[in-house]
N, C-alpha and C positions, 0 to 999 in steps of 0.2 A: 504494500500500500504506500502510495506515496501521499506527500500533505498536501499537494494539490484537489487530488479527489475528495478531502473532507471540504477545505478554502474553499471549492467549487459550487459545496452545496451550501456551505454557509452564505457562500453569493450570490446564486440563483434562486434557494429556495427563502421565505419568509416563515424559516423556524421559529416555534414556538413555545416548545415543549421541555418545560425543564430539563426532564432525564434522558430527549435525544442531547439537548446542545452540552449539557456536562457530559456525556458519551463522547461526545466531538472532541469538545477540547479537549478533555482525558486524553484519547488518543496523541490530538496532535502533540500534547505535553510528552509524551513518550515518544512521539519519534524525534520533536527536539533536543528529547534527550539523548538518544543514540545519534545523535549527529553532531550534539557538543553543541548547542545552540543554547546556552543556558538562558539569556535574557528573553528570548522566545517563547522557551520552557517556563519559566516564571509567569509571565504575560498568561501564560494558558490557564496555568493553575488558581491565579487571580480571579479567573473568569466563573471558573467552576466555583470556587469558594462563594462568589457576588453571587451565583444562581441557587446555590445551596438553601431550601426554603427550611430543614428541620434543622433546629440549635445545635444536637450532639455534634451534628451531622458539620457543621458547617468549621468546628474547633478541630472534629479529628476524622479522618473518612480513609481508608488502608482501601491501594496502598498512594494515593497520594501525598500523603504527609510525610510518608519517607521518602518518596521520589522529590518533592523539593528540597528534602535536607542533602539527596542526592545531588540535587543540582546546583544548592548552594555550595558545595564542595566542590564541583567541577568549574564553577567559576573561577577560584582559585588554585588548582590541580591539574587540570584539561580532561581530556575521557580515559586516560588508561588510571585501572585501578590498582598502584603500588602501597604501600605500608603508609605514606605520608598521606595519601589520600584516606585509606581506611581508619586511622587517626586522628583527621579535621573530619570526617565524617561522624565518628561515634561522638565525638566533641560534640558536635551540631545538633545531632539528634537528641542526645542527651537534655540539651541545653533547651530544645523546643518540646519533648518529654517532657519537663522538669514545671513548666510552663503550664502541662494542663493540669484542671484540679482534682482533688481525691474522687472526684465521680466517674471518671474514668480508669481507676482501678482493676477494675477486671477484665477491661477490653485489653490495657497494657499488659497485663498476667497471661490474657488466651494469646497473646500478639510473644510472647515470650514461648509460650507451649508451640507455636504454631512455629517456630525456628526451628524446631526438633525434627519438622516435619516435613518443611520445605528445604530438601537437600536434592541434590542433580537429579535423583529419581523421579522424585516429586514432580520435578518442572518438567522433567524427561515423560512423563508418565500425561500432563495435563498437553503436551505438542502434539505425543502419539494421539491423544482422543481425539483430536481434528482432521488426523488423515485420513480416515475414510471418506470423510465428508469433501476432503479437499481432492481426492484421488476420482469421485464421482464427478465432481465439476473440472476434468480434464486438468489437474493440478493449476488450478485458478479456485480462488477465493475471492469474497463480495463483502458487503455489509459488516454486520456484527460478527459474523467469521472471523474478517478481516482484522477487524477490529481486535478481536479476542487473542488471535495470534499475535500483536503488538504488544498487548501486555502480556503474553508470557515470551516475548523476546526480552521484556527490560527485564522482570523476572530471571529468566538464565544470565542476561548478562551486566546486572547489578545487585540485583538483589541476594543471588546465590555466593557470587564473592563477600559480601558484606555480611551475611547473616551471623557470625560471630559478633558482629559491632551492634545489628539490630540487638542479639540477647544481652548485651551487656549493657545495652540503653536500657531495656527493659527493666533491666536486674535495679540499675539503677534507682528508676525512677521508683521501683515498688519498694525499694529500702530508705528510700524519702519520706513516701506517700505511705495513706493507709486506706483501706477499705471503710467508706462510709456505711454508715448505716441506715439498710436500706429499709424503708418502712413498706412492706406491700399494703397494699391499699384494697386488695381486692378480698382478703382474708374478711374484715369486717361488711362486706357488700355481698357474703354468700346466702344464700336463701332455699334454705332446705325442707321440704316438706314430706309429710306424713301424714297417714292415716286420720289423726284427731284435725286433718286442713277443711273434710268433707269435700274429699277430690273427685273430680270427674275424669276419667278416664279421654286423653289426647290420644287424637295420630298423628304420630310425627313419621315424617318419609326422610330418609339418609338418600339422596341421590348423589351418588358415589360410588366406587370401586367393590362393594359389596363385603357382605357381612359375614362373621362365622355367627351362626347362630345359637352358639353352647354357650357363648358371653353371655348371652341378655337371657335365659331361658325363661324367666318370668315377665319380660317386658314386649315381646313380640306382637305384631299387629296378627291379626287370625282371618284369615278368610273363610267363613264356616260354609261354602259354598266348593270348595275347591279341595282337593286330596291331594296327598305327593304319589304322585302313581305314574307321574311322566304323562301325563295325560292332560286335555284342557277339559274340566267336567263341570265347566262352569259356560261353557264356550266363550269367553270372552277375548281371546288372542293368543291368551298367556297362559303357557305351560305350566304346569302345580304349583299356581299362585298363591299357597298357601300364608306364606306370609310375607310375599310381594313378588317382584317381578324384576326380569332381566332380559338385558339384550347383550350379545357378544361384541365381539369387532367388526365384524362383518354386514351385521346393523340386524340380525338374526335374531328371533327370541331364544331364551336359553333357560333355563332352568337352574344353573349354578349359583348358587348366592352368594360365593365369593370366587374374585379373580384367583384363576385357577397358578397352579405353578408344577413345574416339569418334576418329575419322580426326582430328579438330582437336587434341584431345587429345595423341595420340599426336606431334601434327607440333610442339607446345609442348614437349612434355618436355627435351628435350636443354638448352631457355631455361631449362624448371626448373631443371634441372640445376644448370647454373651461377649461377643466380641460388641458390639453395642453399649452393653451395660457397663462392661470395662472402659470404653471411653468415655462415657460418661463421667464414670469416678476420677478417671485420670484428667479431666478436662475441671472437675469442681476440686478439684486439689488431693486428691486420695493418693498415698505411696503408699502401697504396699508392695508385697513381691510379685501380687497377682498383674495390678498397675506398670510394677516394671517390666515384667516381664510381656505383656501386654503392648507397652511402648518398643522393648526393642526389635519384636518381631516385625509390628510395622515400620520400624527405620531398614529392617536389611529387606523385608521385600522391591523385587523386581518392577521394574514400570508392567510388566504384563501383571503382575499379582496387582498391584495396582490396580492396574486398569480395570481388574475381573473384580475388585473390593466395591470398585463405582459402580460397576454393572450392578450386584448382587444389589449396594445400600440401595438403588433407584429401584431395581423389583419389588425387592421385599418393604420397601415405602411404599410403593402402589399398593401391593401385597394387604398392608396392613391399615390403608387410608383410612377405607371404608368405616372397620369397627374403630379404631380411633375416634373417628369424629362424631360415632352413636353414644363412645362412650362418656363424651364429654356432654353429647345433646339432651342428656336423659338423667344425670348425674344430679342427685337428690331430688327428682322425681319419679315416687312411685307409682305416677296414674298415667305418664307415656308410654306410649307403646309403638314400639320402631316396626313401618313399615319399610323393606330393602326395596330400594328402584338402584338396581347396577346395573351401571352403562359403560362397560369396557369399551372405550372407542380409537384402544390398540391392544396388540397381544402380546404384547413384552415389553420391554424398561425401555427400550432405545431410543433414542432424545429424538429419531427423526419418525415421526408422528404419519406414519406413511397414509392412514383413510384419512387424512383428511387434504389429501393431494389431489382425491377422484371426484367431481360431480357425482356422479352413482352413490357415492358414500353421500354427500352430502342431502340427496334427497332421501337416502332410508335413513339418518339422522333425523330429521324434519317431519318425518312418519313416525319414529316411535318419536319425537318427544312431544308432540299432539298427543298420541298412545299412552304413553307416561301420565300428562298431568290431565286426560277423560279419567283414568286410574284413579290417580288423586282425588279429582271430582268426583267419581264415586263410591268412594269409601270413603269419605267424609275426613281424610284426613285438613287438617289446619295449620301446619307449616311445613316446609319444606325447607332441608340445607342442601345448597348448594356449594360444595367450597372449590368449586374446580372453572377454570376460565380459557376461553379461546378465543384468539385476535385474530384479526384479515391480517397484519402483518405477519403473526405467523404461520398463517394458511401460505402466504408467498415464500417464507421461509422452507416451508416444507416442500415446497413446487421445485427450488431452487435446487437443495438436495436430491429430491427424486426425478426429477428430470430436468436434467442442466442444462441441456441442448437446447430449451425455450429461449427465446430469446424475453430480456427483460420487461420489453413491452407486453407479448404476450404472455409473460407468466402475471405479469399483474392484473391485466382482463380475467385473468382465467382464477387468478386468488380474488379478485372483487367478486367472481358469479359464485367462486363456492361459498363465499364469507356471506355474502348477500342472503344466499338460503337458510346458511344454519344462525343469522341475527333473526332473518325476519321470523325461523321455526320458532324459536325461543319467545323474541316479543309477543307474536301473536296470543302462542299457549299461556304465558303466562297473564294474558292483557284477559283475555277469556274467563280467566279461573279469579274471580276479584274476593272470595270469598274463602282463599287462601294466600299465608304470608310467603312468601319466598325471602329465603335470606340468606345472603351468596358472599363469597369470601371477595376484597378488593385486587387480592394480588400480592405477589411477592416478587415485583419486580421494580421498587423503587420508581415508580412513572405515576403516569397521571391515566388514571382506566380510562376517561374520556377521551383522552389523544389518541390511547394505545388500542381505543375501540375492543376494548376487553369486555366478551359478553360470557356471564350474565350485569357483571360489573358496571358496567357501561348503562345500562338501560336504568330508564327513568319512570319507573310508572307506580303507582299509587298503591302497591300492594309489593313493592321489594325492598327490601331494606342489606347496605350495602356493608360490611365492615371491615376495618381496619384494625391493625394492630398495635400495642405498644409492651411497655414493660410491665413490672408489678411495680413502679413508683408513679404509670401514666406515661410517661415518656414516650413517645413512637419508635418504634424499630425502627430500624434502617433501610430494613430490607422491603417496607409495608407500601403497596400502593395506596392514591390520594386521590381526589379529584372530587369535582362536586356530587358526586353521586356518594361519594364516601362521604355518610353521616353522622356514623356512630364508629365506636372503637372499646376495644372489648381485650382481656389478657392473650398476649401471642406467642409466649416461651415457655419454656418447661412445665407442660399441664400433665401430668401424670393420668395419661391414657391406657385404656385395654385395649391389648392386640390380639390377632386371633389366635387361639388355646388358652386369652382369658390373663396371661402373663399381664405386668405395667410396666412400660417406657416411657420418658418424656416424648411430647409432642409440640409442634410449635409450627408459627407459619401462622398467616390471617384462613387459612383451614381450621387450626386451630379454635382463632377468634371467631371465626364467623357460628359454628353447635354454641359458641357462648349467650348469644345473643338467640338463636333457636330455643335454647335450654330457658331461657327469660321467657320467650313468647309463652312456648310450650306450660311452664308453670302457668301463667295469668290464665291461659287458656280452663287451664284446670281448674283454678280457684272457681272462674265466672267463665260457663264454657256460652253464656251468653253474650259474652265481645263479641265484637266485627272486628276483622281485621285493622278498620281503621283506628278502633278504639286501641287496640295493642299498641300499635303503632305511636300512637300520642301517647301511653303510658311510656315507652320505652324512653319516648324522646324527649319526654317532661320529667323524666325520673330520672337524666343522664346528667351529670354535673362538667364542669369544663377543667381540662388537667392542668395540672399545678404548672406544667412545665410549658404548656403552647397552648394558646388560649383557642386555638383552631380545631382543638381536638376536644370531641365530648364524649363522655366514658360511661357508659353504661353503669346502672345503677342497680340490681336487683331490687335488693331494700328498698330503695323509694319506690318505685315502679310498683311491686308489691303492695307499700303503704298505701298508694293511692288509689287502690281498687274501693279503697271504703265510699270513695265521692265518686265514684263513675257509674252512670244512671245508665241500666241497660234496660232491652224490652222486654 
């Protein structure tokens, strides 16, 4: 990539969009830097910083914060990296380290964990995962590709010479500094009900990657019209809809209630498991011998073990979406009852998303999710999570990959006709069903869902509610998409979910957040199963207070929400 082609669109086009134009300069900031252009480099970083809308965001953001202390070094040093350079380096870093306040503490601790980790494999391991992709498009690369490659070029050739200097900045500053105290806010805003509530029995639908059903066995929605016999004895489309309903990849009904995984697959998991649980411990500060030894295996595997570790975490995440996010949606209510709507709309982990490359797909997508939410309509369920999102940019992305030979014009007609179907499937279905809430995750792509046309995100209609995520102090993640359709925001790290066999792992993502805000409706529902949707809606959003930390952000309330069912006049 040259810095022409980004300058280009900066020129011609009338960019808008926060998280494209800091993608921009990002870039250009790293190729500056590989060419020894420091005052360029600076210039870029400036820019990104001025468009930076979230606070954390704006003091510390990895890895640009080291790449300017990189560059402030090369201003005085030039680009090759010798001992006098790695020494005004750690200097610098240190010194800009030292600078942020105790509430950055744990990002600097994981930023020290995270050196152990990034050694030549590492980077060696994050280059190989783009060559397929780059070997399909006739060893040519485009966009965010493009882009992606740029930063893990500065990465192999700054950041891996220096990583000694990054952990001793690190070490530094945390023998400075101290871990503030973080008061979660969400601990006193929990709202657990029982039996003595005089509860009405909720349906709630998990539309997502499907469920094991041995989790929830007393919480399942029932179709007492329907048997598991592999049979439709209801006639209604759907194969022993007992206790809900599935389509595969293919856009096929299916019967499976959870995404399925290969005999090998399946016999690995349990290793997942632990090898999961172990990083966990070792990432919140746990040494023991299990943790070391845990760490060294991961520092001597190979870029292929690597690579097969990323395969595996992104399966066995799909793998486990589904019951994760029933088990947060239902969580101190005993009168929901999880109907499964799984919509497998691939057949494996692989980041390039092949159905949604084919018109053909795109109109049996469009057919079941009509199919899907007549279901919903008639089995009286009352909300619906959605925590899963799909853009027209990355329906083009996905064209791009699967068939390179398009030329860019036409692969954009052809990403606008598929994107165009499965928006207008979505709005219509759910424009239809007004007497259902839908409440859909904002994204985990640091952007704006309205720019990024992120649907269900993106959509604006009287019966969805859109969420975001932050910390347990309110804070926003970093990672959390925004935009005016994003209303509400709800906890998005370590939620201690069931996965299927019923096991707990953290969870986290505005996946996460979004069952948080379901799990609210879902209770009010129960209390007064006489609300309308619209009345939820105004409790959720009149019971949400605004975080301490950005006054942009309003945080869902249980408690209050709850409180104020006493004054809400229903019919």
């Amino acid at each position: 990539m040259h810095p022409t082609d980004l300058e280009n669109v900066l020129r011609d086009y009338d960019v808008q969009d926060e998280a494209t134009l800091k993608k921009i300069y990002g870039t250009l900031a790293h190729l500056d830097l590989q060419e020894g252009n420091s005052s360029a480099a600076l210039e870029k970083i400036k820019k990104v910083h001025e468009l930076e809308s979230k606070p954390d965001l704006k003091l510390y953001t990895f890895p640009l914060f080291e790449t300017e202390a990189i560059v402030f070094t090369q201003k005085e040093f030039g680009i090759s990296i010798n001992e006098d350079f790695k020494n005004s380096f750690r200097r610098i870093l240190s010194e800009r380290y030292a600078a942020l306040p105790n509430s950055f503490y744990e990002q600097i601790r994981f930023k020290k964990i995270m050196t152990d980790f990034m050694g030549i494999n590492f980077v060696a391991t994050l280059v190989e995962s783009i060559e397929p992709d780059v070997k399909k498009n006739g060893n040519k690369i485009y966009g965010d590709l493009a882009m992606e490659l740029v930063e893990q070029q500065t990465m192999w050739r700054f950041f891996v010479p220096l990583l000694n200097e990054i952990r001793q900045s690190a070490e530094e500053y945390l023998s400075t500094h101290s871990a503030p105290e973080k008061i979660n806010i969400w601990t006193e805003r929990t709202v657990t009900l029982s039996g003595e509530n005089s509860l009405n029995p909720v349906t709630v639908a998990i539309w997502d990657t499907g469920l094991d059903y041995t989790v929830f066995p007393e919480q399942l929605f029932l179709n007492p019209t329907e048997q598991a016999n592999e049979k439709d004895n209801d006639g209604n489309g759907f194969i022993a809809d007992v206790h809900g309903i599935g389509i595969d990849n293919t856009g096929k009904v299916n019967s499976q209630a959870l995404f399925p995984l290969s005999d090998t697959d399946a016999k690995q998991f349990p290793d997942w498991k632990k090898d999961r649980r172990l990083g966990e411990q070792f990432v919140a500060g746990v040494d023991n011998e299990e943790t070391r030894a845990f760490m060294a295996e991961v520092q001597a595997e190979t870029p292929k073990e690597l690579m097969e570790d990323s395969r595996k975490y992104d399966l066995y995440s799909f793998y486990n979406h589904g019951t994760q996010v029933a088990s947060i949606a239902i969580d101190g209510n005993p009168a929901a009852r999880i109907l499964n709507a799984r919509f497998t709309w691939r057949d494996n982990a692989d980041p390039i998303d092949t159905t949604q490359s084919y018109e053909q797909w795109a109109d049996a997508f469009a057919i079941n999710v009509k199919a899907f939410v007549e279901y919903f309509k008639n089995h009286g369920v009352r909300v619906v999570n959605m925590s899963w999102s799909m853009t027209r940019t990355g329906t083009e992305e996905n064209l791009e990959n699967w068939e390179p030979k398009l030329s860019a014009e036409r692969r954009k007609m052809k990403a606008d006709k598929i994107f165009a179907i499965i928006k207008n499937a979505l709005k219509e279905s759910i424009e239809n069903a007004p007497d259902i809430l839908f409440v859909v995750s904002a994204g985990n792509t640091n952007s704006d869902a309205d720019f990024n046309e992120a649907v269900p995100s993106s959509l604006e209609l009287s019966n969805i509610i859109t969420a975001g995520a932050v910390d347990e102090t309110g804070s926003a993640l970093k990672f959390t998409s925004y935009g005016k359709t994003v209303s509400l925001y709800a906890l998005g790290i370590d939620i201690p979910a069931k996965i299927p066999g019923g096991e707990t792992l953290k969870f986290g993502g505005t996946s996460a957040a979004a069952p948080q805000v379901t799990n609210l409706a879902a209770k009010l529902f129960a209390l007064n199963p006489k609300l309308t949707v619209h009345q939820v809606i105004q409790l959720i959003r009149n019971g949400a207070d605004v975080s301490a930390s950005d006054d942009r952000l309003n945080l869902i309330n249980p408690v209050r929400s709850v409180s104020m069912l006493s004054t809400t006049k229903t019919k």
